[in-house]
PDB file of N, CA, C and O in Angstrom:
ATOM      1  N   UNK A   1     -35.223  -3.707  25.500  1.00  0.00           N
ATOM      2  CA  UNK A   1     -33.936  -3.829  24.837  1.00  0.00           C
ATOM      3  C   UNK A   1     -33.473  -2.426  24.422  1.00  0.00           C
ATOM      4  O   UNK A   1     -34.296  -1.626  23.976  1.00  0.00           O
ATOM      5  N   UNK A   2     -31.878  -2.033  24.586  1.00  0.00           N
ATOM      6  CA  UNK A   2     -31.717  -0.526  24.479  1.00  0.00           C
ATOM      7  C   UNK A   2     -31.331  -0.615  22.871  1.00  0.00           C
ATOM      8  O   UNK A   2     -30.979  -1.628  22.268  1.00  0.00           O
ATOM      9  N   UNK A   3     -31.481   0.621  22.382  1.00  0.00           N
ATOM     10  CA  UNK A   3     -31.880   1.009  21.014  1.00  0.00           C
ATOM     11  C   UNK A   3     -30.980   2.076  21.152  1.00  0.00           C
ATOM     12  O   UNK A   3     -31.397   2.593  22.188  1.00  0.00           O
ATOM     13  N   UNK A   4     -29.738   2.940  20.680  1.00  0.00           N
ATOM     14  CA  UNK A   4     -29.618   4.102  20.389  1.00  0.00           C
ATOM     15  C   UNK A   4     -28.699   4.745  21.646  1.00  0.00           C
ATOM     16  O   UNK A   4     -28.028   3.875  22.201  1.00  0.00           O
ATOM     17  N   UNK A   5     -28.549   5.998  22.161  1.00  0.00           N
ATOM     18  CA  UNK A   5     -27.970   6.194  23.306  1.00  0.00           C
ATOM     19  C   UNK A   5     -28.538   5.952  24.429  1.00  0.00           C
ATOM     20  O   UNK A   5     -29.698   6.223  24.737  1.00  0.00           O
ATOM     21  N   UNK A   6     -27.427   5.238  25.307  1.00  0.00           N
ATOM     22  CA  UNK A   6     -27.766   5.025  26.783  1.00  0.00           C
ATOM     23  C   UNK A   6     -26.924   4.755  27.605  1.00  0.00           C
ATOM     24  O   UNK A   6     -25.795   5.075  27.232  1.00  0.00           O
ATOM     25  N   UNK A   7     -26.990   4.167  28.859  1.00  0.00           N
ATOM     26  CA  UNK A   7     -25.684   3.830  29.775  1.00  0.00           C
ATOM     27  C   UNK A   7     -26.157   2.974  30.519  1.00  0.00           C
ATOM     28  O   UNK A   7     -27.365   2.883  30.737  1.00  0.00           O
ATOM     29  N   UNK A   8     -25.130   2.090  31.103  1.00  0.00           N
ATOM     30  CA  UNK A   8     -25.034   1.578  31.919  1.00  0.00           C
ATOM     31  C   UNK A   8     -24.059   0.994  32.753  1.00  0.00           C
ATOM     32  O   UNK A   8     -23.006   0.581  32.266  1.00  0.00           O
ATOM     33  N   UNK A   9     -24.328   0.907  34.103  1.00  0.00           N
ATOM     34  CA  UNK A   9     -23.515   0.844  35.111  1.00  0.00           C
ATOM     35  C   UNK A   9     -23.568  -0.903  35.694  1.00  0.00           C
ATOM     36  O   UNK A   9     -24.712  -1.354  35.745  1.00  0.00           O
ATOM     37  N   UNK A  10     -22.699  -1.646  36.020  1.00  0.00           N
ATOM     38  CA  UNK A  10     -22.257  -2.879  36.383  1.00  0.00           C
ATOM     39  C   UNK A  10     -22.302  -2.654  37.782  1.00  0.00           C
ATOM     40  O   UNK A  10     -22.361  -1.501  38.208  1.00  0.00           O
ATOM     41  N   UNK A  11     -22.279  -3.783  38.657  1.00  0.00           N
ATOM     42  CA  UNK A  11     -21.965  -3.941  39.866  1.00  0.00           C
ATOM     43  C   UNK A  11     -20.737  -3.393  40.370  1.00  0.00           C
ATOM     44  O   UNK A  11     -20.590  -2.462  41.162  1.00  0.00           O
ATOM     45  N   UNK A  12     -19.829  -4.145  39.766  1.00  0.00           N
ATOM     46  CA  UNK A  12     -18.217  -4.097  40.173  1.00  0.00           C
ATOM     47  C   UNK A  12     -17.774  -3.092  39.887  1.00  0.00           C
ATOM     48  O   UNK A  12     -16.544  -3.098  39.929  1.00  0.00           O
ATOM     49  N   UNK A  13     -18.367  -1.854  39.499  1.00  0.00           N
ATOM     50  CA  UNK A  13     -18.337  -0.354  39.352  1.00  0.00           C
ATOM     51  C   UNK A  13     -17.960   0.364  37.984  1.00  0.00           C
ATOM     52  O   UNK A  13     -17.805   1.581  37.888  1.00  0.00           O
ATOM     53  N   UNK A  14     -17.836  -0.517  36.965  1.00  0.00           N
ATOM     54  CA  UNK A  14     -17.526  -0.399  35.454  1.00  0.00           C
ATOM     55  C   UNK A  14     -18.570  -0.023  35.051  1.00  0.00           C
ATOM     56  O   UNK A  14     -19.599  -0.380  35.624  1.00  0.00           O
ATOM     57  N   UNK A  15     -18.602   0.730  34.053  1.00  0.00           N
ATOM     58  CA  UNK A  15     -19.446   1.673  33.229  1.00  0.00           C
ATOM     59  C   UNK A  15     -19.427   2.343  31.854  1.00  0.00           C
ATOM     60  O   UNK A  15     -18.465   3.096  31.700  1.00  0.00           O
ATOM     61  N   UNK A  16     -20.346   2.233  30.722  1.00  0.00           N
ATOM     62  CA  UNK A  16     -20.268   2.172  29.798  1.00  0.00           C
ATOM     63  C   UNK A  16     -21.627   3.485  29.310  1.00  0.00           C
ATOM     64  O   UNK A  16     -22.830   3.418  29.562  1.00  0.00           O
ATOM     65  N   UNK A  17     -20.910   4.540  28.597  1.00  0.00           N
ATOM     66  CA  UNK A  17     -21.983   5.234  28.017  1.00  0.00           C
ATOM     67  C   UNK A  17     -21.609   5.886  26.430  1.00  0.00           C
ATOM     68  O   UNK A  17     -20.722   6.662  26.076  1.00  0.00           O
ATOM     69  N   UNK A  18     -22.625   5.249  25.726  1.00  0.00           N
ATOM     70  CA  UNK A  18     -22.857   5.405  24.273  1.00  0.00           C
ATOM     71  C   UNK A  18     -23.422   4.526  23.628  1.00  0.00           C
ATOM     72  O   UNK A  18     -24.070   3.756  24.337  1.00  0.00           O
ATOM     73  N   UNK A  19     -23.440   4.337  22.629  1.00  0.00           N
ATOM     74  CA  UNK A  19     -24.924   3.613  21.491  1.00  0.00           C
ATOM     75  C   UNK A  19     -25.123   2.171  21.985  1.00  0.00           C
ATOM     76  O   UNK A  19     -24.229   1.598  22.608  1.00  0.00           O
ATOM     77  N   UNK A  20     -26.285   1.594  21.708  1.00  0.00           N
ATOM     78  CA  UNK A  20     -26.593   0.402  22.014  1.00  0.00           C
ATOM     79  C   UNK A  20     -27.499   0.051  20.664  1.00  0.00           C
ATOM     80  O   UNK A  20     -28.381   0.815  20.271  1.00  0.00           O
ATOM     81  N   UNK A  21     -27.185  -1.146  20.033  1.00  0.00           N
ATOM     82  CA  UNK A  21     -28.090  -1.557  19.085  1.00  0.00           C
ATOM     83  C   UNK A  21     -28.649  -3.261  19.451  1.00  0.00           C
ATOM     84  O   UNK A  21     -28.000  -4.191  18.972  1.00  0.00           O
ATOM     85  N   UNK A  22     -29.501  -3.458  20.051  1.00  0.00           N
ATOM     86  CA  UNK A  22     -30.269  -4.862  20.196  1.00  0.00           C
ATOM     87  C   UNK A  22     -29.869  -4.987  21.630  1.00  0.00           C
ATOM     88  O   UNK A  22     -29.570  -6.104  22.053  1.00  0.00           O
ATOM     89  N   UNK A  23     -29.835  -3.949  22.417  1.00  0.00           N
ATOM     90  CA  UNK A  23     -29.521  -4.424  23.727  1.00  0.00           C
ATOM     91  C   UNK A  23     -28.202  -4.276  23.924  1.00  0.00           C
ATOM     92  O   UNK A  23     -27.918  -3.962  25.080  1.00  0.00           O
ATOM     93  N   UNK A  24     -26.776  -4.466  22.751  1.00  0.00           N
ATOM     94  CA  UNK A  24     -25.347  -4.924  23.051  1.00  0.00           C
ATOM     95  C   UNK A  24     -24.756  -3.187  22.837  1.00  0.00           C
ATOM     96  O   UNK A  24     -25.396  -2.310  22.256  1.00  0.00           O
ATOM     97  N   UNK A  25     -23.514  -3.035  23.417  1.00  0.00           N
ATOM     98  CA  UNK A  25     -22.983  -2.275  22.688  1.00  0.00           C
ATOM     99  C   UNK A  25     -22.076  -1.942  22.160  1.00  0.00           C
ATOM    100  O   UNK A  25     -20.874  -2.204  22.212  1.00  0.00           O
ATOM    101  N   UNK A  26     -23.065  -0.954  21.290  1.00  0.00           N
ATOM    102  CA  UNK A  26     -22.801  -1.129  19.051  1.00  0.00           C
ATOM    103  C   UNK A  26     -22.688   0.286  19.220  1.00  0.00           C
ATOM    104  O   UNK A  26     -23.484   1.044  19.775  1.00  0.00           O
ATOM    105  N   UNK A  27     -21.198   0.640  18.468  1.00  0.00           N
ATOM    106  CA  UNK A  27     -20.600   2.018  17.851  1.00  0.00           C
ATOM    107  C   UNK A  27     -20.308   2.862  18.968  1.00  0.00           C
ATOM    108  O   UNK A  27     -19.639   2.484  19.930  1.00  0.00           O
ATOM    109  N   UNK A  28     -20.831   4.061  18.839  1.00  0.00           N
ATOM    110  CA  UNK A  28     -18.979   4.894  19.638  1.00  0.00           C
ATOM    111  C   UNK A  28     -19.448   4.988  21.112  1.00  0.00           C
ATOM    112  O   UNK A  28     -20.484   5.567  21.439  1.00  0.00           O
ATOM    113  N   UNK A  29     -18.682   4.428  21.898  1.00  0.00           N
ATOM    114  CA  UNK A  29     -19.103   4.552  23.451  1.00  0.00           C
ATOM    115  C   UNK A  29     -17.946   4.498  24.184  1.00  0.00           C
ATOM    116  O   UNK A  29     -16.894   4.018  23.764  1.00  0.00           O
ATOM    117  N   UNK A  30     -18.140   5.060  25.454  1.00  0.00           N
ATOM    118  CA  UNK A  30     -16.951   5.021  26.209  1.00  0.00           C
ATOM    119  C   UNK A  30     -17.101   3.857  27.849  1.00  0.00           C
ATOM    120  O   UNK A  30     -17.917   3.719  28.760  1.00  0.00           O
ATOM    121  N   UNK A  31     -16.041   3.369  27.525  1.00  0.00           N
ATOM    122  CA  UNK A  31     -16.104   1.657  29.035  1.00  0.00           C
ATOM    123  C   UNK A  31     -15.430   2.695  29.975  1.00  0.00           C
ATOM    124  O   UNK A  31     -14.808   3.624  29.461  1.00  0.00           O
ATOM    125  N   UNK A  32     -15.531   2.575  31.469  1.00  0.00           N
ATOM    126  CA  UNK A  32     -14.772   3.012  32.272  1.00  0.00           C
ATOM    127  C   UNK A  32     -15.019   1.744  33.233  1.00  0.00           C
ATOM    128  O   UNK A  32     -16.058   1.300  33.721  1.00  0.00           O
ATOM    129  N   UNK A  33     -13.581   1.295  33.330  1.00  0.00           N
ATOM    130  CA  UNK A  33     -13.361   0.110  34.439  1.00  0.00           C
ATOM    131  C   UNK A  33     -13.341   0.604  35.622  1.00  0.00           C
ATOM    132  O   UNK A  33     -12.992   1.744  35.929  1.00  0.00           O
ATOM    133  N   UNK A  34     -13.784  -0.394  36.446  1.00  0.00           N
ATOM    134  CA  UNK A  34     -13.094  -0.155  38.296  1.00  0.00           C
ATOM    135  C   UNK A  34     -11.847   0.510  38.807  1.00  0.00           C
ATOM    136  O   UNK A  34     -11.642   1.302  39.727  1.00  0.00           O
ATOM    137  N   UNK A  35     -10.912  -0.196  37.713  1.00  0.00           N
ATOM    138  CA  UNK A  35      -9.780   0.237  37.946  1.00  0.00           C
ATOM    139  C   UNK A  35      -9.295   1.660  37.987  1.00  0.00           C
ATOM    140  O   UNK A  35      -8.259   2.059  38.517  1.00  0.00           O
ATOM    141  N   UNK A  36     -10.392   2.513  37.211  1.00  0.00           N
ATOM    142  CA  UNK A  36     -10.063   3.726  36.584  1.00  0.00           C
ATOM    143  C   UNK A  36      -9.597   3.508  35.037  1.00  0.00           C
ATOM    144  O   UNK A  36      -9.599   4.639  34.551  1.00  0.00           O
ATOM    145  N   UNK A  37      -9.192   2.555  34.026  1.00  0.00           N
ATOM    146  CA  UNK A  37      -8.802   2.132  33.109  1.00  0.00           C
ATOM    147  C   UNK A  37     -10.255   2.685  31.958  1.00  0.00           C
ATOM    148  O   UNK A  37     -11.423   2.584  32.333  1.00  0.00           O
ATOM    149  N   UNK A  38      -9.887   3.217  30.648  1.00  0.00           N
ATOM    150  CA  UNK A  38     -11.039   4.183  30.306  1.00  0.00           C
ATOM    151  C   UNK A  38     -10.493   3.859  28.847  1.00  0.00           C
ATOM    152  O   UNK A  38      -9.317   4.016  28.518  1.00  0.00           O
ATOM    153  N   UNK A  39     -11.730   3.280  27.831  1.00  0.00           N
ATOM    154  CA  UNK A  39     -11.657   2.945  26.620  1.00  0.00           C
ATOM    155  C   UNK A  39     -12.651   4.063  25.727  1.00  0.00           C
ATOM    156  O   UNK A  39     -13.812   4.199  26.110  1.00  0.00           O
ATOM    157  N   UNK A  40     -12.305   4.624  24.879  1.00  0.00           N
ATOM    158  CA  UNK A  40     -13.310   5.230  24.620  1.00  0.00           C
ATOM    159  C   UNK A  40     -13.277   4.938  22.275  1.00  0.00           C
ATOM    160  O   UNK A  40     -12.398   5.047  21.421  1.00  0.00           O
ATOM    161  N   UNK A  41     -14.521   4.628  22.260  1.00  0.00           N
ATOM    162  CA  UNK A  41     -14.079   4.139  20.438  1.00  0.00           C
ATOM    163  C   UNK A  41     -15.564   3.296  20.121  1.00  0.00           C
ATOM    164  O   UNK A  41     -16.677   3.370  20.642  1.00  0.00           O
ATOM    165  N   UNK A  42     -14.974   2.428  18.955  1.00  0.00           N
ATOM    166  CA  UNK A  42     -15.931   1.986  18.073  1.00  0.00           C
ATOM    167  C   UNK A  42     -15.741   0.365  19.172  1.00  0.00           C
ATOM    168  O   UNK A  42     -14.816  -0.313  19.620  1.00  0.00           O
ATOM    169  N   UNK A  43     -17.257   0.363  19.193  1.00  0.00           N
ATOM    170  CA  UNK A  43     -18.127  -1.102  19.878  1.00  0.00           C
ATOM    171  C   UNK A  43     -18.528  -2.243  18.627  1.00  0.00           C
ATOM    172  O   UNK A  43     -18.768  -1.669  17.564  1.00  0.00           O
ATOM    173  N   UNK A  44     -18.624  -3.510  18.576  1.00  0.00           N
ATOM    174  CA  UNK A  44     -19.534  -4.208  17.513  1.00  0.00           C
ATOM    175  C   UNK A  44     -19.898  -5.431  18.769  1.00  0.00           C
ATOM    176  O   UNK A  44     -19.007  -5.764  19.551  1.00  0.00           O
ATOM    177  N   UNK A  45     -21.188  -5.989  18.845  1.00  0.00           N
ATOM    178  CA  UNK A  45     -21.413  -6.682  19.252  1.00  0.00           C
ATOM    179  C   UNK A  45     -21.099  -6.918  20.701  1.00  0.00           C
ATOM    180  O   UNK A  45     -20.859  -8.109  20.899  1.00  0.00           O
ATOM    181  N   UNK A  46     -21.022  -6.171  21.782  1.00  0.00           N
ATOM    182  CA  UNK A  46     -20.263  -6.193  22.593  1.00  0.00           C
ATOM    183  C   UNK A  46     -18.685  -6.213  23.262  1.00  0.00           C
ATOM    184  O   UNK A  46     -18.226  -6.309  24.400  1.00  0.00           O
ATOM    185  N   UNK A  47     -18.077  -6.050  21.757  1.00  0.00           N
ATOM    186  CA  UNK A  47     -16.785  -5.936  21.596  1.00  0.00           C
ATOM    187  C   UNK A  47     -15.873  -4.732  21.309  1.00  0.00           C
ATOM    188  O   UNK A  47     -16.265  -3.850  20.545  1.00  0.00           O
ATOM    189  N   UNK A  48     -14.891  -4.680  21.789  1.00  0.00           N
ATOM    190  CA  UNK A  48     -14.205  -3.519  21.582  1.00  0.00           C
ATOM    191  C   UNK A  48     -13.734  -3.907  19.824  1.00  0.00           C
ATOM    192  O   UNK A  48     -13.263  -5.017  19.576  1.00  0.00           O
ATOM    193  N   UNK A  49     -13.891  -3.064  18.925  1.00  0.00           N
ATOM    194  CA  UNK A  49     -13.694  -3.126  17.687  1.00  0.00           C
ATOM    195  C   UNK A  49     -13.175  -2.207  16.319  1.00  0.00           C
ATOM    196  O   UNK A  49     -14.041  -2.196  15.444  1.00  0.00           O
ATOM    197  N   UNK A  50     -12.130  -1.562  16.027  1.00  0.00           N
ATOM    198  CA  UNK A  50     -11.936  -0.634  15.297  1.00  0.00           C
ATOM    199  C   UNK A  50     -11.182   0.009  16.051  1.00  0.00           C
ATOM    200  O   UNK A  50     -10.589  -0.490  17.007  1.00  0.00           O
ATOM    201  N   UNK A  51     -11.104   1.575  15.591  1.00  0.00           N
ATOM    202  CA  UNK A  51     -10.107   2.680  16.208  1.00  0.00           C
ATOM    203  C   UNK A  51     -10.686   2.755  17.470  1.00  0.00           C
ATOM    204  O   UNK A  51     -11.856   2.399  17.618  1.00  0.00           O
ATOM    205  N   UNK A  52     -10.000   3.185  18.430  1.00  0.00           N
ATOM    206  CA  UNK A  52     -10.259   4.074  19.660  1.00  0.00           C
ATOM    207  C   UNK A  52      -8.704   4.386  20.454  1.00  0.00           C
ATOM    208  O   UNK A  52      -7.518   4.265  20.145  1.00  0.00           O
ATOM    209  N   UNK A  53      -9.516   4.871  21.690  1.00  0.00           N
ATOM    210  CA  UNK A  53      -7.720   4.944  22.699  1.00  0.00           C
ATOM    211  C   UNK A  53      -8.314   4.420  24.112  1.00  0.00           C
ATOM    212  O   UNK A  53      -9.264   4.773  24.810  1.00  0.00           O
ATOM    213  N   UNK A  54      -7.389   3.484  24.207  1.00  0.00           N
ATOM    214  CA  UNK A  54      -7.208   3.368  25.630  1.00  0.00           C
ATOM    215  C   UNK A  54      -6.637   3.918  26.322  1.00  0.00           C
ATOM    216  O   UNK A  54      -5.742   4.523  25.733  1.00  0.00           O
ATOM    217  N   UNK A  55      -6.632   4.187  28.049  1.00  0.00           N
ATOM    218  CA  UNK A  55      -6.038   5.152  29.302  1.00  0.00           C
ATOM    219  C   UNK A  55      -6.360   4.153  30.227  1.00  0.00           C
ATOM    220  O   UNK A  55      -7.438   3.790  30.697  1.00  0.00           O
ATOM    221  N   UNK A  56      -4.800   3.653  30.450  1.00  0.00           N
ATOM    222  CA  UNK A  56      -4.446   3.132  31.658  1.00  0.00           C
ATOM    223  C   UNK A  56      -4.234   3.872  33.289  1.00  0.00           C
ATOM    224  O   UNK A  56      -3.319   4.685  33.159  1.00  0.00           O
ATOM    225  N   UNK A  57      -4.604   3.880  34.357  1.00  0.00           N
ATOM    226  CA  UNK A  57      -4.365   4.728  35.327  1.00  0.00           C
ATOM    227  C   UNK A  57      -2.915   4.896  35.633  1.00  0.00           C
ATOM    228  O   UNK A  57      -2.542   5.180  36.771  1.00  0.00           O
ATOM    229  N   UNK A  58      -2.189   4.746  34.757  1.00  0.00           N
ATOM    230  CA  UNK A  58      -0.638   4.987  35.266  1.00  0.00           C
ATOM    231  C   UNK A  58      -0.156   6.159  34.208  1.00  0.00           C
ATOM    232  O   UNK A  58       0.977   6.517  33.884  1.00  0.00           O
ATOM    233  N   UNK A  59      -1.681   6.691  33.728  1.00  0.00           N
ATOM    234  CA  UNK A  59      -1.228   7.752  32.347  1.00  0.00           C
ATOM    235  C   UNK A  59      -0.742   7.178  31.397  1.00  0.00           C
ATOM    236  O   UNK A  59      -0.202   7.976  30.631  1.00  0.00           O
ATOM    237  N   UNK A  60      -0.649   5.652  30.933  1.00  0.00           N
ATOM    238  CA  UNK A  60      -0.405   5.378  29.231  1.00  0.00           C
ATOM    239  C   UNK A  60      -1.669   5.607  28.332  1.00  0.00           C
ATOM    240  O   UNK A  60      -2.858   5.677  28.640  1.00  0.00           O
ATOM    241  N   UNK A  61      -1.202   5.676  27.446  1.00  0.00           N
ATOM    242  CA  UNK A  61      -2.129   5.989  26.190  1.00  0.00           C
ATOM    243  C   UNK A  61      -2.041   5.030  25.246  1.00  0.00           C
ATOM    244  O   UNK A  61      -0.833   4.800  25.290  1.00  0.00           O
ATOM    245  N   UNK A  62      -2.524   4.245  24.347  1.00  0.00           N
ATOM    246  CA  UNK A  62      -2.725   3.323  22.969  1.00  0.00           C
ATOM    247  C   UNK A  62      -3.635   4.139  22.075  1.00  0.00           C
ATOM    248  O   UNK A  62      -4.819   4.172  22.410  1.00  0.00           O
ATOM    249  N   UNK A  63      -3.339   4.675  21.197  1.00  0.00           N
ATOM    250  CA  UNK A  63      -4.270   4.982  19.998  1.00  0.00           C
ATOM    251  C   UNK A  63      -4.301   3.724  18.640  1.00  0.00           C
ATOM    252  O   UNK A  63      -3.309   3.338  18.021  1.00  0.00           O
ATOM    253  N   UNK A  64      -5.164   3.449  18.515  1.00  0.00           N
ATOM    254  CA  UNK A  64      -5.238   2.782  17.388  1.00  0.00           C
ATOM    255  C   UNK A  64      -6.740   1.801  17.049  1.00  0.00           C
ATOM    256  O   UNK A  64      -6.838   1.165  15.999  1.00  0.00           O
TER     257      UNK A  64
END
């Protein structure tokens, strides 16, 4: 079970690197979709949760 920093990579080519607490990931990490679509912020439970910014591949931005 991952503990602390790590990464990991999905099939469908999505990818996630930063903290893991009980296996899920917990606190600041960054998702990068297939799409190119790129979340980078606060995790809880496998959930996107709190501040961060999203980047859509068409160059939008969301902060919040």
């Amino acid at each position: 079970m991952q503990d602390g920093p790590g990464k990991e990579e999905l099939e469908d080519g999505s990818k996630y690197d930063g903290m893991f607490k009980n296996g899920k990931k917990w606190g600041q990490g960054t998702y990068k979709w297939a799409d190119e679509s790129v979340y980078t912020g606060n995790w809880v439970d496998n959930n996107i949760e709190g501040e961060g910014e999203y980047r859509w591949p068409d160059g939008r931005i969301y902060n919040g």
